[in-house]
N, C-alpha and C positions, 0 to 999 in steps of 0.2 A: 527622397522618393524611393519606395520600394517598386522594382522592375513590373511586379504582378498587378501594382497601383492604374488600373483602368483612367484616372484621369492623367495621370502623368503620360502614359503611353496616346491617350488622344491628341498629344498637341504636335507630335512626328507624324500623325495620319496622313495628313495631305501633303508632306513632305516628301514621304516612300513610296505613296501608293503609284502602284506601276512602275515603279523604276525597278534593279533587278542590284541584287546581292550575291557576289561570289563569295563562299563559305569553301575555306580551303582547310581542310581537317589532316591535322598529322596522325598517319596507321596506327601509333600507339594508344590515341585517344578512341579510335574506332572500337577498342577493347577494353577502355574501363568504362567500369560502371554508372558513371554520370552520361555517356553515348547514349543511353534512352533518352533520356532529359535532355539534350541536344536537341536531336530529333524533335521531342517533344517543342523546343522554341520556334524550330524549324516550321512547325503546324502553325502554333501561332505569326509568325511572320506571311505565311501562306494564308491564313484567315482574314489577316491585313490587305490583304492583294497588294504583296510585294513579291516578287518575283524572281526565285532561287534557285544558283546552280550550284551543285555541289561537286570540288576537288577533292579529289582522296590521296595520301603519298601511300606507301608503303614497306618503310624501308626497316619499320621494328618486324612485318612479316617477314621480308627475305630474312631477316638476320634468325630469328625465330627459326625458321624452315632452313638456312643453313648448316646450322647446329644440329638441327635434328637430323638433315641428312648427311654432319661431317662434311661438309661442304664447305671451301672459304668463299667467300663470294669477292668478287673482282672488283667491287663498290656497294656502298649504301645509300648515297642519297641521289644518286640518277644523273652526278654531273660528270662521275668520272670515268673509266673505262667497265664494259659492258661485257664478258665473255657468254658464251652461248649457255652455260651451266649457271652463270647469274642471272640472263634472259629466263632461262625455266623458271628459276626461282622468283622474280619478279613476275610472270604471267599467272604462277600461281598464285601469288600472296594478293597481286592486285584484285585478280576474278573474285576468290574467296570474299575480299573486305568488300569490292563491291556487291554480291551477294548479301551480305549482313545489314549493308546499308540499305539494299532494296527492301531486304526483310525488315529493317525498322521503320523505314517510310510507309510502310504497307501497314504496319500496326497501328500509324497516326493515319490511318486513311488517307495517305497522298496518292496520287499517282506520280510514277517514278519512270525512266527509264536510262539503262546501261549505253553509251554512242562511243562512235567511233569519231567524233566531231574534230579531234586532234590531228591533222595531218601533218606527217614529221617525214624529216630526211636525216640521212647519218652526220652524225655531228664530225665525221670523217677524221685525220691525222691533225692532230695538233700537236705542234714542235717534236714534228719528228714521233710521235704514238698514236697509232690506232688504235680510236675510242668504238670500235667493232660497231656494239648494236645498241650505243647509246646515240638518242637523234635530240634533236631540238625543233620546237615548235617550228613549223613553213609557214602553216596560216592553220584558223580556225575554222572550222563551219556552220558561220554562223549563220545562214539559212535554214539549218536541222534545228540549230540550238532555240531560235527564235520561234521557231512553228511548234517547238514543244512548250516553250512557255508560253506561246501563246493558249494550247490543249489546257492549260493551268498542269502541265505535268513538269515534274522536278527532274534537271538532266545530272545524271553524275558521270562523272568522269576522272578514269584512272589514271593512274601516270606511263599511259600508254601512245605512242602515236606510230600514226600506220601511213604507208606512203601509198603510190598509187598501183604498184606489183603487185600489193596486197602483202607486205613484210611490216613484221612490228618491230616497235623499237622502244627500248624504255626512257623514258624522259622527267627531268626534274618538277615534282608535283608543284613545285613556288612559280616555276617559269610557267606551267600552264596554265596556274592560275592568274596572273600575272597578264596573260596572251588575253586570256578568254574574256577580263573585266576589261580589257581593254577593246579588244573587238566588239563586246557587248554596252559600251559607253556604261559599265557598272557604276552606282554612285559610291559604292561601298564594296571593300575587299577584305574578309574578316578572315586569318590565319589562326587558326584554334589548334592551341601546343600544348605540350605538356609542364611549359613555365608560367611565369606571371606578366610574362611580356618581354620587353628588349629592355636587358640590362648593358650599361657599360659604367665598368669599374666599381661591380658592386650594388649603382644603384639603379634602379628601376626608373626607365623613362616612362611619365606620364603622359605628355603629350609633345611633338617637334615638330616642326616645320620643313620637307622633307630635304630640302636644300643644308640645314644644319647635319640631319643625317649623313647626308653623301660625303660632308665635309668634316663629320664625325668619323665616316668609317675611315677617308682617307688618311688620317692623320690616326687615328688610335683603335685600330682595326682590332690590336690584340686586345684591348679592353672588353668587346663583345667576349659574349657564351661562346666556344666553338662553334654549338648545339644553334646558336638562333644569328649567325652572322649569314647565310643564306636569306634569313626572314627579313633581316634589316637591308640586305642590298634588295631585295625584289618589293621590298614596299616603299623604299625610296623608288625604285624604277617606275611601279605602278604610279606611283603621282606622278612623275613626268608625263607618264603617259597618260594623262591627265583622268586617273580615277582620282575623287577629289578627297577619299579618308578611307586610311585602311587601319585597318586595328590588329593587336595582336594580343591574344587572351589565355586565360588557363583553361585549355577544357574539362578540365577535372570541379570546375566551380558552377554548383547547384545553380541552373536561371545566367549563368554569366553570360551566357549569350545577348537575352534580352536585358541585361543590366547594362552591359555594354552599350548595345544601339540606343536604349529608351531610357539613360539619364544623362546629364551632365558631368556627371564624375568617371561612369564608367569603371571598370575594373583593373583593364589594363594599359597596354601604349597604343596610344592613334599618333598617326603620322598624318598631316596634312599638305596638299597642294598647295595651298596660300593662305595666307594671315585671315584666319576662320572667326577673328575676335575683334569688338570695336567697343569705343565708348561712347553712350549717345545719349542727349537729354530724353530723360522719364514721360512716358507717356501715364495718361488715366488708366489704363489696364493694366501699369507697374506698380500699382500702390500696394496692393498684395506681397507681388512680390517682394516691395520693399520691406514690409510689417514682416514677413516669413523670413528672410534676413538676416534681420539685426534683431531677433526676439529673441535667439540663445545671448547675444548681448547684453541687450536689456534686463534678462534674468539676474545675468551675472553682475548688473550694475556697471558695465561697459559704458553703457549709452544710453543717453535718455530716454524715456519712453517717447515716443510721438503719437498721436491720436491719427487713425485716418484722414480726419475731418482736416488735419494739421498739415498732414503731408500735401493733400490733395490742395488746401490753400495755396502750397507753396510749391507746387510740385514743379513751376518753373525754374527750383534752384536744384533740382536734383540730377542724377543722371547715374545711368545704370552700365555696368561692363560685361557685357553680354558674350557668350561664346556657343557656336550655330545658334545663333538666335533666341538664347534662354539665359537669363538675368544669372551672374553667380558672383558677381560686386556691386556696390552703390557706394554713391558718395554725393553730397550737398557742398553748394557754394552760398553764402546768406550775405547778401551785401550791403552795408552801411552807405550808401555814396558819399555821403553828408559829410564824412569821417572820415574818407578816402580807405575806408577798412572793410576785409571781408573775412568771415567764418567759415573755414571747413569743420564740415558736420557731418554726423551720420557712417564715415568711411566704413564699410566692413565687408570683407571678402568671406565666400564660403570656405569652411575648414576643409573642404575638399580641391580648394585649387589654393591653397595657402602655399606660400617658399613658392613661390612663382613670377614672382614679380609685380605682379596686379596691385598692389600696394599702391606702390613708389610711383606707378604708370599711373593712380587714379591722382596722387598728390599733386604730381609735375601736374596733371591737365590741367587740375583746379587753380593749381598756381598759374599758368599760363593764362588763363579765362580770368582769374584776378586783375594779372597785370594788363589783359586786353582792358578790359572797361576802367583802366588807368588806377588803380588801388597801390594806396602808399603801406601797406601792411597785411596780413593774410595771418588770421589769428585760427588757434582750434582750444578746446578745452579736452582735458583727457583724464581722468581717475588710473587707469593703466596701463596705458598703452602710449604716453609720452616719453620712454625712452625709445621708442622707435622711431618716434613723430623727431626727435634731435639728432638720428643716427643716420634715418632715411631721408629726410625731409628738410634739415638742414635748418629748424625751426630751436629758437634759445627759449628759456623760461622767463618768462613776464610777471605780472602780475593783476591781477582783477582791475588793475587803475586802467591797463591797456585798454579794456574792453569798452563800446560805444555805453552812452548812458541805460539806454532800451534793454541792450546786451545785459551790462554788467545789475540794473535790476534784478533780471531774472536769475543771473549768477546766484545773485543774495537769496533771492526766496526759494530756488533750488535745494537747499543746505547740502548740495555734492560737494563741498570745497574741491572740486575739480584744478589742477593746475594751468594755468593760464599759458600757451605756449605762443611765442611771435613770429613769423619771419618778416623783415624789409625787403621791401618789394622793389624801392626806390633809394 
C-alpha cells in the first residue's frame, strides 16, 4: 500500500479519529528539508480529525549556537547538568525552532499555538552534583493542552518547563513527550529522528514488545546508537505508561510519517504495550485479502492459484494472522477426517513481516488444530519452500501415495509435481 493510497488510509479512519498523536521531532529534523513534508502529513492527520501535539528537542540548535558563540555548553540532551550560559543557549535555540515550526504550521493552514503547559522543578543534586537549571517534568497541563485541541489548534511545546516563580528550566524533549501522551491518554507517540529507528547491534528493530525492550536495554545497553538509547528507554516507559505504540522514524524520509501510521509495515520501529497480533479463522471480507497475498506467489508458481469462488467455499479451513487488525499472513487447514489426514495450504507471510517468526507460529497453530479434531498425519505440498517446511516444521518427505485419494487426484491433474511433505501427528 502506498501511504497517499486513499483506500488504504480509510480503514484507520475510525480508529484515530479523535484520539490524539504526540509527534516528538528531534531539533535537527526541524532543519532539513523534508520538515515541510512533515508538516505537510501533520495537515493531513489534522484533515483526519486526529488530534496533534507537537514536541520539539533542541539540542543540534544549542550545539550549533555554541560554536558560533565559542561557547562549551554544560550538556546537550537536557538530562545532564544545565549552567546558566547553556540555559541561554537552550532558550534561544528552543524559541527560534519553535517559531519555524509555528511558521510551517501556518503555511499548512493550522492553527498553532507556543504553551507553557510544562510545569517543571529543578532536577536538583544528584550524587553529590548540581544539575542547576535542568528540571524534570512535575505535571502537565492538561487543561490548556485539551481546550486547544479541542479549538482544533496544534500545541507545541519546547523543551522547556517553568515552575510556579515563573523560572525556566531546560528539560529532556523524550521525557516531555513521554509526560504529555501520557497525561493526554495518547494512542500514539511518534519520535521523528534522524536514523531509521532503534538499532541494537547493527540491526534494525522492526517491531517489540516493550517489556523485551526494557530487558533488551538491561542486558546489552551498549548494543543501542549512543544517539537513540534515550529513545529506546522513554518509548519503553511510555508503554508502561500505558501509551499503547510508539514509533520511532527517519524524518528525513519523503510521507514517512503517514507510511508509518497508515500501513502495516511501516517504515521504522513501533514498540508496543501488549501482544498487538492474533491468529483468527477468515471471515467473508478476508477473501480479498487472501487473493492480494498469496498472488506474488502464485505468480512465482509458489502456490496454487485458488479462485474466489474456491476460497469462499472453503473459507472455514482458512485463517488469517493479523497485526492491529490487518491481514499480513494466512494459512489453510483441509481436512480428510475419513483418512485421519489434513493439508496445510496456502501458508504465506507478507515480504514485509518475513524473519519474524509468523511462519513457524502459523505451522505449530495448524498443527495443533490438526491434532485437536484428532488427525494421524498433517501433510502440505510445496514446489519451493519445503526445505523450510523440514527445518521449521519438523515435516519429512513422503510421497504422492501419502496423499488422500480426492487429494492425490488432483495432485495428478495439477502437473506441479510438487513434493509431498508428512508430519505424524500420532
Amino acid at each position: 500500500m502506498k501511504p497517499t493510497d486513499l483506500r488504504g488510509i480509510l480503514q484507520y479512519i475510525p480508529r484515530f479519529r479523535e484520539k490524539t498523536f504526540i509527534i516528538s521531532v528531534d531539533g535537527a529534523i526541524v532543519t532539513d528539508e523534508n520538515f515541510a513534508n512533515i508538516l505537510l502529513d501533520v495537515a493531513v492527520l489534522r484533515s483526519l480529525n486526529i488530534r496533534v501535539v507537537l514536541v520539539h528537542g533542541a539540542s543540534a540548535q544549542i550545539k550549533a549556537l555554541a560554536a558560533e558563540q565559542k561557547i562549551k555548553p554544560s550538556d546537550l540532551d537536557g538530562a545532564g547538568v544545565t549552567d546558566i550560559a547553556t540555559l541561554k543557549l537552550a532558550l534561544t535555540g528552543a524559541n527560534r525552532l519553535t517559531h519555524e515550526i509555528l511558521e510551517g504550521l501556518s503555511a499548512n493552514d493550522l492553527r498553532a499555538a507556543s504553551t507553557n503547559a510544562i510545569i517543571a522543578h529543578p532536577m536538583g543534586i544528584i550524587q553529590g552534583v548540581d544539575h542547576l537549571f535542568t528540571g524534570k517534568v512535575e505535571r502537565v497541563d492538561v487543561e490548556l493542552l485539551q481546550t486547544l485541541l479541542s479549538q482544533g489548534v496544534v500545541p507545541v511545546i519546547p523543551p522547556l518547563g517553568f515552575d510556579g516563580d515563573g523560572k525556566t528550566y531546560r528539560v529532556n524533549s523524550d521525557n516531555v513527550a513521554v509526560a504529555v501522551a501520557d497525561a493526554l491518554k495518547a494512542v500514539k507517540l511518534i519520535f521523528i529522528t534522524p536514523t531509521d529507528g532503534l538499532f541494537c547491534q547493527g540491526k534494525l528493530i522492526r517491531q517489540m514488545l516493550a517489556g523485551d525492550l526494557d530487558a533488551l536495554l538491561e542486558k546489552n545497553k551498549c548494543d543501542f546508537r549512543a544517539e537513540m538509547v534515550s529513545k529506546a528507554h522513554h518509548a519503553a516507559a511510555a508503554c508502561r505508561a500505558g501509551v499503547p505504540r510508539v514509533h520511532v522514524i527517519n524524518g528525513s524520509v519523503d510521507e514517512g510519517l503517514l507510511a508509518e501510521v497508515f500501513s502495516n509495515e511501516g517504515i521504522g520501529t513501533l514498540i508496543y504495550a501488549n501482544e498487538y497480533q492474533q491468529i483468527r479463522p477468515a471471515k467473508k471480507k478476508d477473501v480479498r485479502a487472501i487473493q492480494l497475498l498469496t498472488q506474488n506467489a502464485v505468480q512465482s508458481d509458489e502456490l496454487l492459484k485458488r479462485t474466489r469462488a474456491s476460497i469462499e467455499k472453503n473459507l472455514g479451513d482458512y485463517f488469517i494472522f493479523e497485526i492491529d487488525k490487518n491481514p499480513v499472513a494466512c494459512v489453510a487447514l483441509h481436512t480428510y477426517s475419513e483418512h485421519g489426514k489434513g493439508e496445510l495450504a496456502s501458508l504465506y507471510v507478507n515480504p514485509s513481516h518475513e524473519n519474524q517468526g509468523i511462519g513457524r507460529k502459523l505451522i505449530q497453530f495448524i498443527e495443533n488444530k490438526a491434532r485437536e479434531a484428532g488427525l494421524n498425519d498433517l501433510l502440505t505440498l510445496s514446489t519451493q519452500a519445503f526445505t523450510y517446511f523440514q527445518s521449521k516444521g519438523g515435516f519429512v518427505e513422503g510421497s504422492p501415495n501419502d496423499l488422500p485419494p480426492a487429494r492425490r487426484e488432483k495432485y495428478d491433474q495439477s502437473g506441479r509435481n510438487s513434493k509431498v511433505l508428512v508430519k505424524r501427528l500420532k
